[in-house]
Backbone as JSON Lines, residues from 0, in Angstrom:
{"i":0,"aa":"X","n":[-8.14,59.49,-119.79],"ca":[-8.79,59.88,-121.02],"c":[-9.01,61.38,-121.01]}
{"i":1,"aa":"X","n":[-8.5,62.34,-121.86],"ca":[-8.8,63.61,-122.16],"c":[-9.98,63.93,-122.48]}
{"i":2,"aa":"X","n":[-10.6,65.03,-121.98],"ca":[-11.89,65.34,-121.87],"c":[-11.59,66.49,-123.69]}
{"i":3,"aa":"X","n":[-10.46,66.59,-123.83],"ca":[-11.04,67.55,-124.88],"c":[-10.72,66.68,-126.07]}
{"i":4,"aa":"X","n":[-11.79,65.28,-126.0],"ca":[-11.92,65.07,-127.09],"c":[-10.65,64.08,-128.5]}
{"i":5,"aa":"X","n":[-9.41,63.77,-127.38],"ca":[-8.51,63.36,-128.14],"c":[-8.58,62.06,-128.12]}
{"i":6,"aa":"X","n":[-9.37,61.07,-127.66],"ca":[-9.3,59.31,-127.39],"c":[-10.42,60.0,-128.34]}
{"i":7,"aa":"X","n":[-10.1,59.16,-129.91],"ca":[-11.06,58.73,-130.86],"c":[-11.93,57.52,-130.62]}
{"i":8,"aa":"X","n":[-11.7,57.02,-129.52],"ca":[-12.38,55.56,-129.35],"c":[-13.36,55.58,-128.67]}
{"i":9,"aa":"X","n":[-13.63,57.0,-127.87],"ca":[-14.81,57.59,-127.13],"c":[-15.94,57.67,-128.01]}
{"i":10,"aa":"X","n":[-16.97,57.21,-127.69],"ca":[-17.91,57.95,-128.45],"c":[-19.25,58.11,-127.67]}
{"i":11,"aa":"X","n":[-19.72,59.28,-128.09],"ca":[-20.74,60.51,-127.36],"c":[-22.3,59.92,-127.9]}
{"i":12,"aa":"X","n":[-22.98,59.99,-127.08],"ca":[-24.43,59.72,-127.61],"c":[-24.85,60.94,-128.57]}
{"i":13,"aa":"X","n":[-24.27,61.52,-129.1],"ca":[-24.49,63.28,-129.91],"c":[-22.77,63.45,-130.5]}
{"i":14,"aa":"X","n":[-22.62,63.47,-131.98],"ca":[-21.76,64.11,-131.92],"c":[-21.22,65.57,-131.82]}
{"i":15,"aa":"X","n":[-20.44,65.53,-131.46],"ca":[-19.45,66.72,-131.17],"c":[-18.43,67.25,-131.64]}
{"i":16,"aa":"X","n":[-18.4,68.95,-131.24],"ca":[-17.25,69.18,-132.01],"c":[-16.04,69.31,-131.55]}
{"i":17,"aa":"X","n":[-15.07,69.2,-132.44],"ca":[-13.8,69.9,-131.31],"c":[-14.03,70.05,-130.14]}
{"i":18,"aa":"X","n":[-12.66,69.76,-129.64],"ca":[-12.11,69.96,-128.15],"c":[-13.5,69.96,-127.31]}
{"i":19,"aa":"X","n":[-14.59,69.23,-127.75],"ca":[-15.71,69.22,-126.55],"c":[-15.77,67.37,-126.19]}
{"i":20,"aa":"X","n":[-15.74,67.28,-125.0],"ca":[-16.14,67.92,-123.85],"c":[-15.01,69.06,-123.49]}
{"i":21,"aa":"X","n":[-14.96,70.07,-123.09],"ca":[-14.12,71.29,-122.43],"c":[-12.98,70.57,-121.79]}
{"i":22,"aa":"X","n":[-11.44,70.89,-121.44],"ca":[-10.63,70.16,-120.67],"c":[-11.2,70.53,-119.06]}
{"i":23,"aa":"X","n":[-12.21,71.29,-119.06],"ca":[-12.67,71.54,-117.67],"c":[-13.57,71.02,-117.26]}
{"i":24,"aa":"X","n":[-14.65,70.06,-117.94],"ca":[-15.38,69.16,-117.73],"c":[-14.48,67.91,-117.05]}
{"i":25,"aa":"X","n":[-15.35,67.44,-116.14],"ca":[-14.46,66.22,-115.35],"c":[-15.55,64.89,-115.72]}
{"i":26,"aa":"X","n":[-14.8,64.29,-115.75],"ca":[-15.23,62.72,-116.47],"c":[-15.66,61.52,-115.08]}
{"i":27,"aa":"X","n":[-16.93,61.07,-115.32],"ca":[-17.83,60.89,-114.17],"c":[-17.05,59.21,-114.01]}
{"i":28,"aa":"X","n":[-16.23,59.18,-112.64],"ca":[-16.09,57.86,-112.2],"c":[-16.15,57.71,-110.53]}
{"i":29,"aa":"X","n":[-17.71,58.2,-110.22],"ca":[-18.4,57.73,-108.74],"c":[-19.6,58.46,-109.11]}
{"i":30,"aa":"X","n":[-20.56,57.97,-108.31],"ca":[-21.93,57.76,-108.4],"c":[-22.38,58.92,-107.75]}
{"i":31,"aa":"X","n":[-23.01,59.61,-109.17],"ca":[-23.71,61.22,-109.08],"c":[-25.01,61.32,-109.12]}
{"i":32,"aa":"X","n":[-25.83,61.96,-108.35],"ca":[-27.04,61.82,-108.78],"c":[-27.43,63.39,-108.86]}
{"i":33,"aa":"X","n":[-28.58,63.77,-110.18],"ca":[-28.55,64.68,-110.85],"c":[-29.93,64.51,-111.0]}
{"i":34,"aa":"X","n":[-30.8,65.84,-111.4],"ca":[-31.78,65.73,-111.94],"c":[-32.1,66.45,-113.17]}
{"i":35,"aa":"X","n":[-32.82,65.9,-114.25],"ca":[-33.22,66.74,-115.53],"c":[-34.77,66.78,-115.78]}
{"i":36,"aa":"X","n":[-35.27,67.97,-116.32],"ca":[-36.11,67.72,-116.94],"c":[-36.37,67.61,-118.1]}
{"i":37,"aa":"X","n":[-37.47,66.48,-118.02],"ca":[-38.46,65.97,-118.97],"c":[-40.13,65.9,-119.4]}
{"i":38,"aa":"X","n":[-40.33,65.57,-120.34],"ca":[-41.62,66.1,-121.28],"c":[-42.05,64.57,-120.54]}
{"i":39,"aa":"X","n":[-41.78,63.19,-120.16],"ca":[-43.0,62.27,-120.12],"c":[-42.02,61.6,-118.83]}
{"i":40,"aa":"X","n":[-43.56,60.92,-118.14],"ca":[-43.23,60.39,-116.97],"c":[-44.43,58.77,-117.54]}
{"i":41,"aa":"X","n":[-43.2,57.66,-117.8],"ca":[-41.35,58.0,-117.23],"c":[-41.04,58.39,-118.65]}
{"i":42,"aa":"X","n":[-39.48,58.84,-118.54],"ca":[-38.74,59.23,-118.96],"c":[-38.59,58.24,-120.51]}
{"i":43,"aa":"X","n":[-38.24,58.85,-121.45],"ca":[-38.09,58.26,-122.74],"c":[-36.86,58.56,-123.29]}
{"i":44,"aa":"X","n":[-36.22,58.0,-124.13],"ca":[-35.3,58.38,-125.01],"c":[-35.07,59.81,-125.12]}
{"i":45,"aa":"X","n":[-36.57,60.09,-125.94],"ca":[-36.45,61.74,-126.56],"c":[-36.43,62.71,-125.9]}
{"i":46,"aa":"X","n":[-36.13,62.45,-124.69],"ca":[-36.37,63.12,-123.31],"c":[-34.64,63.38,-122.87]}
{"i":47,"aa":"X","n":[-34.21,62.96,-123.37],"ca":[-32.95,62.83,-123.68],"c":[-31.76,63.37,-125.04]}
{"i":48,"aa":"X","n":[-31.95,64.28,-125.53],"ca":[-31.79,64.96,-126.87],"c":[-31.01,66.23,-126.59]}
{"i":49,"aa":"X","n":[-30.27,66.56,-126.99],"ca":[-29.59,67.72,-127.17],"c":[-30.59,69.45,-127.3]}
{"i":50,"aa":"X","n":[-30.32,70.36,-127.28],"ca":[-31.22,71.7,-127.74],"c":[-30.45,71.31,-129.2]}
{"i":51,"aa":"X","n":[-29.49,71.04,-129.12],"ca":[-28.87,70.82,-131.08],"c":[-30.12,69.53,-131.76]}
{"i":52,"aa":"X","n":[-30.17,68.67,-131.33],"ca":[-30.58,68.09,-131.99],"c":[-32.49,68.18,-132.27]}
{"i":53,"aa":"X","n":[-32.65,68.71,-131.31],"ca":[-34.05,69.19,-131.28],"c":[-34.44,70.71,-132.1]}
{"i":54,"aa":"X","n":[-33.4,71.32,-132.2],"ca":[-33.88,72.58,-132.76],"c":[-32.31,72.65,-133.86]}
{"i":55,"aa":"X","n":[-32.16,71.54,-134.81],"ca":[-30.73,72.55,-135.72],"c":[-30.45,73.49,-136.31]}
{"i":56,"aa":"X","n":[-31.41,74.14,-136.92],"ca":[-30.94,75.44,-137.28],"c":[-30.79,76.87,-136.46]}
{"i":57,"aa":"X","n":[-30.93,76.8,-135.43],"ca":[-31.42,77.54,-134.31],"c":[-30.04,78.33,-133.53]}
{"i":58,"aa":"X","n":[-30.04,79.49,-133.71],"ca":[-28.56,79.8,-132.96],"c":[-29.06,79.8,-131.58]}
{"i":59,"aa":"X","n":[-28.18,79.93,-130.49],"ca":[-27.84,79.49,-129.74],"c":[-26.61,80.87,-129.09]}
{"i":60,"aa":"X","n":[-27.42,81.42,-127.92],"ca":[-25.99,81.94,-127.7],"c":[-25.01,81.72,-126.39]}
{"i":61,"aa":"X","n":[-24.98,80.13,-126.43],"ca":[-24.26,79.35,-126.08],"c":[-23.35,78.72,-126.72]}
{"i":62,"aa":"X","n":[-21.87,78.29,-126.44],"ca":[-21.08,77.39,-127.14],"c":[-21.67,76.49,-127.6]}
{"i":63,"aa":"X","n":[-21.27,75.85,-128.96],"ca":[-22.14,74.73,-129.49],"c":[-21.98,73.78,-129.1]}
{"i":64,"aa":"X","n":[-20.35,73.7,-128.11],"ca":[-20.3,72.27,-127.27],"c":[-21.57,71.63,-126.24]}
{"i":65,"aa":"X","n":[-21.83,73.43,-125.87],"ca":[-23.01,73.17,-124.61],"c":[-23.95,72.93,-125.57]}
{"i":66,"aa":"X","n":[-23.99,73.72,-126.58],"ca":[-25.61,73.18,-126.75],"c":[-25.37,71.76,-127.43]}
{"i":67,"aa":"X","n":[-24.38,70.98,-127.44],"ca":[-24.9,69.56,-127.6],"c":[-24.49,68.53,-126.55]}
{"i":68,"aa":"X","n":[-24.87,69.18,-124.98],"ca":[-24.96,68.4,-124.34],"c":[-26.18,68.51,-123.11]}
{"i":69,"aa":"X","n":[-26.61,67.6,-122.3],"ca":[-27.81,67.72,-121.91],"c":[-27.61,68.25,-120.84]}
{"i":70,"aa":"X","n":[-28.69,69.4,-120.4],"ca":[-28.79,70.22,-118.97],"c":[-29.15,68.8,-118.12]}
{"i":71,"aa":"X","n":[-28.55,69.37,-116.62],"ca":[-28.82,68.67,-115.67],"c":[-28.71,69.88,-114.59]}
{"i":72,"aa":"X","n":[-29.51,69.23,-113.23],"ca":[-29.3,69.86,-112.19],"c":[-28.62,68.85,-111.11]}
{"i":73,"aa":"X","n":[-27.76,69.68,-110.09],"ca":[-27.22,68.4,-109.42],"c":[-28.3,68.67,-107.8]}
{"i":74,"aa":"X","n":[-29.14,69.65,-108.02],"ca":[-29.93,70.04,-106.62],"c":[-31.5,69.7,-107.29]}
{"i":75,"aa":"X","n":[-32.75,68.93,-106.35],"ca":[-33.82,69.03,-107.7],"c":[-34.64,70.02,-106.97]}
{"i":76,"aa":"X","n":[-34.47,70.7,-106.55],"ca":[-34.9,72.37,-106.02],"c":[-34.52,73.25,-107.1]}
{"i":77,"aa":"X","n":[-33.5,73.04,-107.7],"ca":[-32.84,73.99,-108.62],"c":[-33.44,73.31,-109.9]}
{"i":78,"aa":"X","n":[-34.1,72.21,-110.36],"ca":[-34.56,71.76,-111.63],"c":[-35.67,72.45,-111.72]}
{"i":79,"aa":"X","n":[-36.23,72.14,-110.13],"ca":[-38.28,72.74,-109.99],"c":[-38.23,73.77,-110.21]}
{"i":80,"aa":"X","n":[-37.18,74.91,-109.8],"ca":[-37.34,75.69,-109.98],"c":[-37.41,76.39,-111.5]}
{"i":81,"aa":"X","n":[-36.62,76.16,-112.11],"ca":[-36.57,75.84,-113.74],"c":[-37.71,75.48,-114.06]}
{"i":82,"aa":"X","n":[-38.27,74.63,-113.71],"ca":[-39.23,74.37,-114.33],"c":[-40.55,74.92,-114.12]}
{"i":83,"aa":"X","n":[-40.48,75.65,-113.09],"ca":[-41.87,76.56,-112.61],"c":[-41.52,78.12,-113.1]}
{"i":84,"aa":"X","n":[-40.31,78.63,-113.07],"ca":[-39.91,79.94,-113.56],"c":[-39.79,80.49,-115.18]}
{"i":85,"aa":"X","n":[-39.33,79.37,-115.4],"ca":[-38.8,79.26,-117.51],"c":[-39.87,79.38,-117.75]}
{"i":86,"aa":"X","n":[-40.54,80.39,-118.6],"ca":[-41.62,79.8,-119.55],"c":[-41.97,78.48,-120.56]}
{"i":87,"aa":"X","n":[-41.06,78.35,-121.03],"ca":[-40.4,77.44,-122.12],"c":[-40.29,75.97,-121.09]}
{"i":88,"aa":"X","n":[-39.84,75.8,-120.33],"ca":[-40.24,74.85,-119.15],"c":[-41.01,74.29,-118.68]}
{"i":89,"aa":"X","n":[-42.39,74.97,-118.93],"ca":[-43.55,75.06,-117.87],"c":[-44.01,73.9,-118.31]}
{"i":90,"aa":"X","n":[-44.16,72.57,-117.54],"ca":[-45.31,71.5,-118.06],"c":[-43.98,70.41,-117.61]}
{"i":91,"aa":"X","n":[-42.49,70.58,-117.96],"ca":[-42.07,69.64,-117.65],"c":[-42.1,69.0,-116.46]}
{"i":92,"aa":"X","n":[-41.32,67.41,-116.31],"ca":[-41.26,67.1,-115.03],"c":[-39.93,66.58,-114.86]}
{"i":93,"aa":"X","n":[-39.99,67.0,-113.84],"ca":[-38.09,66.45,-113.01],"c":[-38.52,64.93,-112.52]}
{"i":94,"aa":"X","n":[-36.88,64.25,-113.69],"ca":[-36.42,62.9,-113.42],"c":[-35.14,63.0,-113.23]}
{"i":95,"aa":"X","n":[-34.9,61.93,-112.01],"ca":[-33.71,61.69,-111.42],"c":[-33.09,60.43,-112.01]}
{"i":96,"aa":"X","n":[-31.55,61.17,-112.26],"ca":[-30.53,60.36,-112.8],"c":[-29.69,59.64,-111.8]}
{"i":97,"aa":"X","n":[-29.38,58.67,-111.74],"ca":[-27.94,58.08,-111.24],"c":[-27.16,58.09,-112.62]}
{"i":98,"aa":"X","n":[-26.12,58.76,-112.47],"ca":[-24.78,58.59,-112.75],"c":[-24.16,58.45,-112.18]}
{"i":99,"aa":"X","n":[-23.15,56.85,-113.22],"ca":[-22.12,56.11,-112.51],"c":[-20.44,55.99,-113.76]}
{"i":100,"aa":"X","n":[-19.5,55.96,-113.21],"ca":[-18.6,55.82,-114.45],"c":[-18.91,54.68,-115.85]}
{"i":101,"aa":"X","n":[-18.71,55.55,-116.6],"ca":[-18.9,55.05,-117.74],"c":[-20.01,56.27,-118.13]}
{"i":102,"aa":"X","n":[-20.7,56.92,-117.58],"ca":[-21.97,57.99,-117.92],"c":[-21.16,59.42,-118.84]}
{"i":103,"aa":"X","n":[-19.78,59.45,-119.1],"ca":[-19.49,60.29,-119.68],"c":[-18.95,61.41,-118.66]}
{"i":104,"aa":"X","n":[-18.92,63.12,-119.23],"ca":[-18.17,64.11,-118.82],"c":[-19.26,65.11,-118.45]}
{"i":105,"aa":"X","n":[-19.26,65.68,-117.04],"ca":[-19.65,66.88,-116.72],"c":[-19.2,67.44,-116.52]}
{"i":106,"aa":"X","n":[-19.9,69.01,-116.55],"ca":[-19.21,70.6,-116.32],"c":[-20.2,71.45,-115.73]}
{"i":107,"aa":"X","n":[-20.15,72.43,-114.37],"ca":[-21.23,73.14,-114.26],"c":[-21.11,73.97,-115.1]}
{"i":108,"aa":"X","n":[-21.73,74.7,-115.81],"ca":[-22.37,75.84,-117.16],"c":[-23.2,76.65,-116.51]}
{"i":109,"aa":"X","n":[-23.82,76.82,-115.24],"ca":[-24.7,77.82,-114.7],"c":[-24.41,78.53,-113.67]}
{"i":110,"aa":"X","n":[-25.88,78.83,-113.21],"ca":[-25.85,79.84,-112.35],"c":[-26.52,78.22,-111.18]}
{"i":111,"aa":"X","n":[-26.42,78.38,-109.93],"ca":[-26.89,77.48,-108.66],"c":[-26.37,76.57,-108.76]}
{"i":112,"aa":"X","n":[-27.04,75.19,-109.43],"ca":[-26.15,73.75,-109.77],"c":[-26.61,73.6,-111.06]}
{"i":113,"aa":"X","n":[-27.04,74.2,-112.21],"ca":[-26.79,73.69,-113.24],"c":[-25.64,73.14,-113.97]}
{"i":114,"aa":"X","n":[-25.29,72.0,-114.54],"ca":[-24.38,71.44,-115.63],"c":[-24.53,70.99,-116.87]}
{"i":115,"aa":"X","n":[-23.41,71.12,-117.57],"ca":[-24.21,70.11,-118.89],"c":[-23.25,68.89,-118.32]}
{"i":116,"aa":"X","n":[-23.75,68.19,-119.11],"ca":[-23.71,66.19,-118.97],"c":[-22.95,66.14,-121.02]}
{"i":117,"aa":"X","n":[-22.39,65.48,-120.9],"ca":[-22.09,64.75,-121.83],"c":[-22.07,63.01,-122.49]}
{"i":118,"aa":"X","n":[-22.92,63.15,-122.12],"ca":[-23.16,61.47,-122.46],"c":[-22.45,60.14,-123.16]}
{"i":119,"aa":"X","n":[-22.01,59.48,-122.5],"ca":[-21.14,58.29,-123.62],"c":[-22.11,57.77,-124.04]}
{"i":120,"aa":"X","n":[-22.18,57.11,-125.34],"ca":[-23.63,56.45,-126.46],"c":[-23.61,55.18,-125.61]}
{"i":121,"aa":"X","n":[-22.97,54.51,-125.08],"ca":[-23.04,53.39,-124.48],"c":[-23.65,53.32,-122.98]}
{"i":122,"aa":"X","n":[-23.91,54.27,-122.56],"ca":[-24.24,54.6,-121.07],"c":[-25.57,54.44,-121.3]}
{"i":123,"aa":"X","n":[-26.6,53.81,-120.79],"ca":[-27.88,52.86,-120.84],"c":[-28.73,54.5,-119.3]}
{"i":124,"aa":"X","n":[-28.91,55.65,-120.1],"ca":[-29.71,56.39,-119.49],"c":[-30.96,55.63,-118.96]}
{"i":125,"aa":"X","n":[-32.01,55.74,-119.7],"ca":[-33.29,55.49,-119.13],"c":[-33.13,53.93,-117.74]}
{"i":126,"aa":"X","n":[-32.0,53.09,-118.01],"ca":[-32.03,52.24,-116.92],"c":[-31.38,52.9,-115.78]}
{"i":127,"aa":"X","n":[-30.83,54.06,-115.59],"ca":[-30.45,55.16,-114.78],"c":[-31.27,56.04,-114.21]}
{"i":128,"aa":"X","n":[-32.52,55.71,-114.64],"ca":[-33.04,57.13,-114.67],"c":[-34.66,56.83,-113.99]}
{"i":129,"aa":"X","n":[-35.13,57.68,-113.46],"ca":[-36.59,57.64,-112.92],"c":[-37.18,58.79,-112.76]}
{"i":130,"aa":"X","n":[-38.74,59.17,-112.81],"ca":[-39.6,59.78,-112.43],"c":[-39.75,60.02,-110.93]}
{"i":131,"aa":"X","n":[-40.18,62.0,-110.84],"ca":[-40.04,61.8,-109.39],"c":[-41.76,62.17,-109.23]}
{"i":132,"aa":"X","n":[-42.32,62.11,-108.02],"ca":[-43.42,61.92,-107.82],"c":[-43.53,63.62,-107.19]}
């Protein structure tokens, strides 16, 4: 399956535009574990949202592919840290993901281990997912 977007039968928990996911995003089939942060422990749906879908009118001076897919960290040293440094951050809490195939397409996008995640709509996050203490 092409990551940029050409299997119409894919479909993304967020749509997307063109050629996203990137052909350089690699498409998750073995068991990744990642961490993101989130606003509630545990983890909710909305905790789960795009910067597109949370803020739409909002530029972005990021590709709009990235901004409609969800930050992750693959180190959770590198989430805490985010989350104690960012202003805009401050209050969240780091939850850990298992991702397994079928979870969609990642790409690192940062600086340390940041990535964005691309989510398949069918991939059952929150039963993936937990609060860390």
């Amino acid at each position: 399956m092409a990551a940029s977007g050409f299997n119409e039968t894919v479909r993304y928990r967020e749509e997307l535009p063109p050629g996203c996911p990137p052909k350089a995003a690699e498409e998750i089939v073995g068991e990744r574990i990642c961490y993101r942060l989130v606003q509630n422990a545990p983890p909710r749906d909305e905790d789960f949202r795009s910067q597109r879908a949370l803020q739409p009118n909002r530029d972005f001076n990021i590709s709009e592919c990235q901004v409609r897919g969800l930050s992750v960290f693959m180190q959770s040293a590198d989430a805490e840290r985010a989350a104690t440094q960012n202003r805009n951050l401050r209050g969240t809490k780091v939850a850990k993901l298992t991702l397994e195939q079928g979870a969609g397409y990642i790409q690192q996008t940062g600086s340390r281990s940041h990535h964005t995640w691309w989510p398949y709509q069918a991939f059952d996050i929150l039963a993936n997912c937990e609060a860390m203490e």
